[in-house]
C-alpha positions in Angstrom: -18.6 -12.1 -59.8 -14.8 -13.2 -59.8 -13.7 -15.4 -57.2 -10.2 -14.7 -55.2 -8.8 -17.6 -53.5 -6.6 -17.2 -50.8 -4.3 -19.7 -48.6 -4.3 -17.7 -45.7 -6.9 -17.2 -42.9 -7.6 -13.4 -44.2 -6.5 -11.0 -46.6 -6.7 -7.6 -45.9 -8.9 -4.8 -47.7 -6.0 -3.0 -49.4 -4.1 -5.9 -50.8 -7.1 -7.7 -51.9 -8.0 -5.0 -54.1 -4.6 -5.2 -55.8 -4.2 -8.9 -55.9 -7.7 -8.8 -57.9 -5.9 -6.3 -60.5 -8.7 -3.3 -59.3 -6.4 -0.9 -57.7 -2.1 -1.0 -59.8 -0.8 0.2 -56.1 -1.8 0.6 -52.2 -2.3 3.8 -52.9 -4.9 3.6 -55.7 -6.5 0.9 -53.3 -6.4 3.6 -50.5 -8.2 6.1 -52.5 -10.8 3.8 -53.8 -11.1 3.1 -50.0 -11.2 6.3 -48.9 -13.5 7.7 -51.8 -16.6 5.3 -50.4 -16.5 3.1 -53.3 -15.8 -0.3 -51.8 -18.1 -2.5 -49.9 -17.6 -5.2 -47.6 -20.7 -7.8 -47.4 -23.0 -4.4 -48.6 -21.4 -2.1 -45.7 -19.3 1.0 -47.2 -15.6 0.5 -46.0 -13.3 2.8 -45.2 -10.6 0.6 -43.7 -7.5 -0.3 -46.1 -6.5 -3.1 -42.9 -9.6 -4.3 -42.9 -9.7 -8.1 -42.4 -11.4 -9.9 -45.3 -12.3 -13.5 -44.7 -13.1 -16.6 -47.1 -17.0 -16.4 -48.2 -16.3 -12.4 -47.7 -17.9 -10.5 -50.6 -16.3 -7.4 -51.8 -17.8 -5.3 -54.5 -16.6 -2.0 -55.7 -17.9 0.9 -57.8 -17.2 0.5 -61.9 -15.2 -2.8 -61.0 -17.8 -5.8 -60.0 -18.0 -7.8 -57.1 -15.6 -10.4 -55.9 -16.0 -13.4 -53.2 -13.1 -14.4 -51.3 -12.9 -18.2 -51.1 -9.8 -20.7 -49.4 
């Protein structure tokens, strides 16, 4: 598990996955997103904008799991 640590009060879904090196552009982020292969505390997401809080875990297909911490 690789932890993210952010200075704001969220991050959204879509620029998460970048700033963790999984998806090179919002686009790559947007088809991981929209191909079903990112979860959000073990629910399938399909919302780039989603709001991703500290102690949020994220986990995507072939690429781990990553917890969002302040």
């Amino acid at each position: 598990m690789e932890n993210i640590a952010i200075d704001t009060a969220y991050i959204k879904l879509g620029q998460l996955l970048k700033l963790a090196g999984i998806a090179d552009s919002g686009v790559h982020a947007k088809i991981l997103i929209m191909n079903e292969e990112v979860r959000v505390n073990g629910q399938v997401m399909t919302q780039r904008g989603k709001k991703i809080y500290p102690e949020d875990h994220v986990s995507v297909k072939g690429f781990g799991e990553i917890k969002v911490t302040k």
